[in-house]
C-alpha positions as CSV (number, residue, x, y, z in Angstrom):
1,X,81.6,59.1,103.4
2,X,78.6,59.8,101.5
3,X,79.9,56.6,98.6
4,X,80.1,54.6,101.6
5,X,76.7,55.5,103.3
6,X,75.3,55.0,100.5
7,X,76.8,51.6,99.8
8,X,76.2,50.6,103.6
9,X,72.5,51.5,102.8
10,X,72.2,49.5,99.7
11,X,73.5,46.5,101.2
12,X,71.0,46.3,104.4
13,X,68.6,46.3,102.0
14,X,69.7,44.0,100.1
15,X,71.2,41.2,102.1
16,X,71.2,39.1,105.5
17,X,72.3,41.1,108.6
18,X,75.3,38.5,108.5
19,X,76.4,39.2,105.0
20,X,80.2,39.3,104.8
21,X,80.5,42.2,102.4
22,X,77.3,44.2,105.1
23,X,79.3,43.8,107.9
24,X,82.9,44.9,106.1
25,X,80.6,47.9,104.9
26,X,79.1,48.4,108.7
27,X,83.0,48.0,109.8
28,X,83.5,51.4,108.7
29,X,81.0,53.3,109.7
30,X,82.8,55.8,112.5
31,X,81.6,54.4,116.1
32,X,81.1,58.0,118.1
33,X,82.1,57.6,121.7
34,X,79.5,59.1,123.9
35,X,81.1,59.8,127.1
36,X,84.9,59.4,126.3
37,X,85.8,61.7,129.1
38,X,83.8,59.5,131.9
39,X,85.7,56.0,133.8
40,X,83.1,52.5,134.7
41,X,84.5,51.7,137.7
42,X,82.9,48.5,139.0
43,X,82.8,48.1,142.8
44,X,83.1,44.2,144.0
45,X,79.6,42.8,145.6
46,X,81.5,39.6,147.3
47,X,85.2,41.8,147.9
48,X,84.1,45.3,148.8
49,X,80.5,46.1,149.6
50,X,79.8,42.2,151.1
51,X,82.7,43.5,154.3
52,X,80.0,45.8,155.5
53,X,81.5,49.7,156.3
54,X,84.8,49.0,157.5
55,X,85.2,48.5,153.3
56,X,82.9,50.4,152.0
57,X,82.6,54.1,154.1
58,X,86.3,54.6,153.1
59,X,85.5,53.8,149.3
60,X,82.4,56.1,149.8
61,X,84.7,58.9,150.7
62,X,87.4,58.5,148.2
63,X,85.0,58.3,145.4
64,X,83.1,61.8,146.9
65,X,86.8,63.2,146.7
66,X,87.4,62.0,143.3
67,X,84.5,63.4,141.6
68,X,86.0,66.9,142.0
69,X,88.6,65.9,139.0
70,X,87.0,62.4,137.7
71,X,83.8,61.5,136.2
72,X,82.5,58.6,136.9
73,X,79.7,55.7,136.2
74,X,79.5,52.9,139.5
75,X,78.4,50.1,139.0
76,X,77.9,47.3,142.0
77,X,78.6,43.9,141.7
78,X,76.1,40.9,143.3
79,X,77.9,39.0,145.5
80,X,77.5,36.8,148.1
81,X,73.9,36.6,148.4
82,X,74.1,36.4,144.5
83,X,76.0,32.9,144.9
84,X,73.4,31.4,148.0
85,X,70.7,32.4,145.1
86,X,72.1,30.6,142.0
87,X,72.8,27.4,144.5
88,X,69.3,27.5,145.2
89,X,67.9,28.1,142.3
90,X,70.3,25.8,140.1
91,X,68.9,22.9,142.9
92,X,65.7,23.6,141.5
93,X,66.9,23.1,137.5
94,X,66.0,26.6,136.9
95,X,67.5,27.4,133.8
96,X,70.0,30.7,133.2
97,X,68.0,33.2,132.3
98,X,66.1,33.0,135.5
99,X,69.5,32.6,137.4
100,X,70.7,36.2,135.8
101,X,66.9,38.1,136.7
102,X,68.2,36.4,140.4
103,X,71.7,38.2,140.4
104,X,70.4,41.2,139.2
105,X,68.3,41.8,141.9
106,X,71.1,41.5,144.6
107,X,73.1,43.8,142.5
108,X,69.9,46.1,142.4
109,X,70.0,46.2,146.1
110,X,73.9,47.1,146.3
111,X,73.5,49.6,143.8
112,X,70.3,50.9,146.0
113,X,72.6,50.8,149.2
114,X,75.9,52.7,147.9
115,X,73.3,55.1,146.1
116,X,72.2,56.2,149.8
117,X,75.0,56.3,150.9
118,X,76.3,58.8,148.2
119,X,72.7,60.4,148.5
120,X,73.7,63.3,150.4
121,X,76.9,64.2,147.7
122,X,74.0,64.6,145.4
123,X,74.6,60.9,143.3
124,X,71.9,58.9,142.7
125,X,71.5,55.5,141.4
126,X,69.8,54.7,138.4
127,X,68.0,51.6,136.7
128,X,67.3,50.7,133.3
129,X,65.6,54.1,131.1
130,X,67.3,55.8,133.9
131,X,71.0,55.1,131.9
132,X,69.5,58.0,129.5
133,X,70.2,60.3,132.0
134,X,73.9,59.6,133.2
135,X,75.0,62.8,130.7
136,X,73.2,65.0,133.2
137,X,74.1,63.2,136.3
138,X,77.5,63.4,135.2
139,X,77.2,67.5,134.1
140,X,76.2,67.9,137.6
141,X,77.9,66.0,140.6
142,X,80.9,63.7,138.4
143,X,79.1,60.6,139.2
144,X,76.5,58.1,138.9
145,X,75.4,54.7,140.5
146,X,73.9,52.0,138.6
147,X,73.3,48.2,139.0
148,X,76.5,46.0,137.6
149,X,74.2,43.0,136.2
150,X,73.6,43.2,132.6
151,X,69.6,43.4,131.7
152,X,69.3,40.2,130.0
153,X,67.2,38.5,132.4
154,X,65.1,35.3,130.5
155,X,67.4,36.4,127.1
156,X,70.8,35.0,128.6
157,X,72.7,33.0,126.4
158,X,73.4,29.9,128.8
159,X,77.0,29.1,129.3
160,X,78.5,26.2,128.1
161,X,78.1,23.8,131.0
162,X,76.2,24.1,134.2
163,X,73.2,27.0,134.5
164,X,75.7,30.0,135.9
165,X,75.0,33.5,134.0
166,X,78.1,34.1,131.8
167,X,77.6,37.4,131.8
168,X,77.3,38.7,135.4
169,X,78.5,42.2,136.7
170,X,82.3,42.2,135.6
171,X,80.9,41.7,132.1
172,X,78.0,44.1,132.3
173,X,80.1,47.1,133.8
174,X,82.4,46.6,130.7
175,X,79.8,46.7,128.4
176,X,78.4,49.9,129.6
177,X,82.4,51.3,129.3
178,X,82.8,50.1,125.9
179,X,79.0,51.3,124.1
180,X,79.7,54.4,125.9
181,X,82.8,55.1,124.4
182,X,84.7,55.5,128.2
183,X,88.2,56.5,128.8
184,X,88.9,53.6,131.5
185,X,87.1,50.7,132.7
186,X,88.2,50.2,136.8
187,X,87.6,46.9,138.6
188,X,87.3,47.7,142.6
189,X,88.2,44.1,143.7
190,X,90.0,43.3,147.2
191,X,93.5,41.9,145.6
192,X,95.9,44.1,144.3
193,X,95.2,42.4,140.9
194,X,96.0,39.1,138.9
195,X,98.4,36.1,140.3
196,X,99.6,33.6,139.1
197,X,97.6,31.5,141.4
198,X,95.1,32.3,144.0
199,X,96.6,34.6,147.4
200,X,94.0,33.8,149.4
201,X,95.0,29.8,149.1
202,X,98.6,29.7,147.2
203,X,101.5,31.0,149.3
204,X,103.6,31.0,146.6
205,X,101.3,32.9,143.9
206,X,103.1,36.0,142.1
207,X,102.0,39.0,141.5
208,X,101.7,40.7,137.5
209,X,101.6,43.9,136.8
210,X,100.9,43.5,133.1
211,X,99.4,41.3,131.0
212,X,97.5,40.5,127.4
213,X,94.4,38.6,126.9
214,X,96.0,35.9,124.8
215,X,98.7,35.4,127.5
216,X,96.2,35.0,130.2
217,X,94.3,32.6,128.7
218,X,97.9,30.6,127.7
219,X,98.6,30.5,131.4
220,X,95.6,29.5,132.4
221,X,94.3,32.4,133.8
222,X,91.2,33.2,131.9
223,X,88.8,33.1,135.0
224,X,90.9,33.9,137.7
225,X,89.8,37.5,138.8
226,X,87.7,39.0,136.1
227,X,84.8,36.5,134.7
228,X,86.1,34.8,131.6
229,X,83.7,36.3,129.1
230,X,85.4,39.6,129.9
231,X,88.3,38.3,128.2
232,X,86.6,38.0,124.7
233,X,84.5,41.1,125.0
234,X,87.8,43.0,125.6
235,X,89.4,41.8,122.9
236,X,86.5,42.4,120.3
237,X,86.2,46.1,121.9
238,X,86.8,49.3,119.8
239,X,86.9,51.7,122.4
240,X,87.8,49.8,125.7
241,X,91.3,47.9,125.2
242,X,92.3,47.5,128.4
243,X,91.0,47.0,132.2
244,X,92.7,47.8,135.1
245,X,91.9,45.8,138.8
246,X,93.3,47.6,141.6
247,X,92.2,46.7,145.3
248,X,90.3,48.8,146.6
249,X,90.7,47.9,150.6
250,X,93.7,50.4,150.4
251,X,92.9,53.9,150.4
252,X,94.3,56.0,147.4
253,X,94.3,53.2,144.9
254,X,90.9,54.4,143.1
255,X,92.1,57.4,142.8
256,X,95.6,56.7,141.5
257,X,93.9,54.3,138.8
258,X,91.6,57.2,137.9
259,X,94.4,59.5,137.5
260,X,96.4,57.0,135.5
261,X,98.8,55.4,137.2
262,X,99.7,51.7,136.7
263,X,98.5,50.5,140.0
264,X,97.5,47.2,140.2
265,X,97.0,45.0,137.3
266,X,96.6,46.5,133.8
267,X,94.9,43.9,130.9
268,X,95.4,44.5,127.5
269,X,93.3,43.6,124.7
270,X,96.8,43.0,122.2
């Protein structure tokens, strides 16, 4: 370890961050997993907390229940009020970065709201420096609340075509799972997971249980529950190589998914 350090060392001062041999050196360096014991689970803006309480008070008490045997980091997606935002604000030309400051701040107020509501189990929501405390939160009641919407504000890379953030709260949530070394990385959606085609519109969709990355995107499926960056982060992940969407309009399913079971859809980075 020490030869390699050292070697690692040499090169960043040597050469470009981008340096094939630097980053083959960087490659391996370990990568410690912070809280490998702890699951993201990433509660829908538009499926769950949009229906009001008759969706979310249920979810509220099966994650209070759950914390006695599961740690856990929340994080709240935007939602509806999200899309009336980006339709306004992409009618004005605003560009993506002010799009994303736009979605976070819906997602802000669902993590505020569901962070009340879990007030009086003693979990809180936190925001931005707050993250450094999530070991203690975690220590002390299981469980933590945090906004879903990645912080990059003005520094989002614009998507391909249109002014749409690429990275939105399905891709944030994963983000934190994988730099924080987590065991499992739980989308709360209100489908039992991936078709073939869309339920709410396509009688004939079928369900799958199981399914890679690569196979997804051969069907066509890339961006068809999960936002399609997703796909790419998982597959470039070290420490989060799989995801699993469960609906969380029937009662037990977070729980089951936190204790392991195949329920719902499972993605796989291979």
């Amino acid at each position: 370890m020490a030869d390699t350090t050292a070697e690692l060392e040499a090169l960043l001062m040597e050469r470009s961050l981008t340096d094939p041999q630097l980053q083959a050196a960087a490659e391996t360096a370990p990568d410690f997993r912070i809280l490998p014991e702890a699951s993201v689970i990433k509660i829908g803006g538009q499926s769950v907390i949009d229906r009001g309480r008759a969706a979310v008070y249920p979810l509220v008490d099966e994650i209070v229940s759950a914390r006695k045997a599961h740690k856990m980091l929340i994080g709240t997606g935007a939602g509806t009020r999200a899309r009336h935002l980006y339709s306004i604000a992409a009618g004005l030309n605003l560009p993506a970065g002010v799009l994303s400051q736009l979605g976070a701040s819906v997602a802000d107020q669902n993590a505020a709201m569901l962070g009340q509501l879990l007030a009086k189990h003693g979990i809180s929501a936190v925001d931005g420096a707050g993250l450094s405390a999530v070991p203690l939160y975690l220590a002390e009641v299981n469980a933590v609340v945090f906004s879903g919407m990645p912080p990059y504000g003005l520094w989002m890379r614009p998507a391909a075509q249109g002014v749409i953030p690429p990275y939105r709260t399905d891709a944030g949530c994963f983000l934190l799972a994988e730099q924080f070394g987590c065991k499992a990385m739980i989308y709360v959606k209100d489908e039992n997971g991936l078709y073939t085609a869309n339920p709410k519109t396509a009688k004939d969709a079928t369900f799958i249980p199981k399914i890679s990355v690569d196979e997804m995107k051969e069907k066509g499926l890339q961006d068809s529950i999960l936002e399609f960056p997703v796909l790419d982060l998982l597959k470039a992940a070290r420490h989060a190589r799989q995801v699993q969407i469960v609906n969380g309009l029937v009662p037990g399913n977070l729980t089951r998914a936190l204790a392991g079971e195949h329920v719902g859809t499972i993605i796989t980075a291979n």
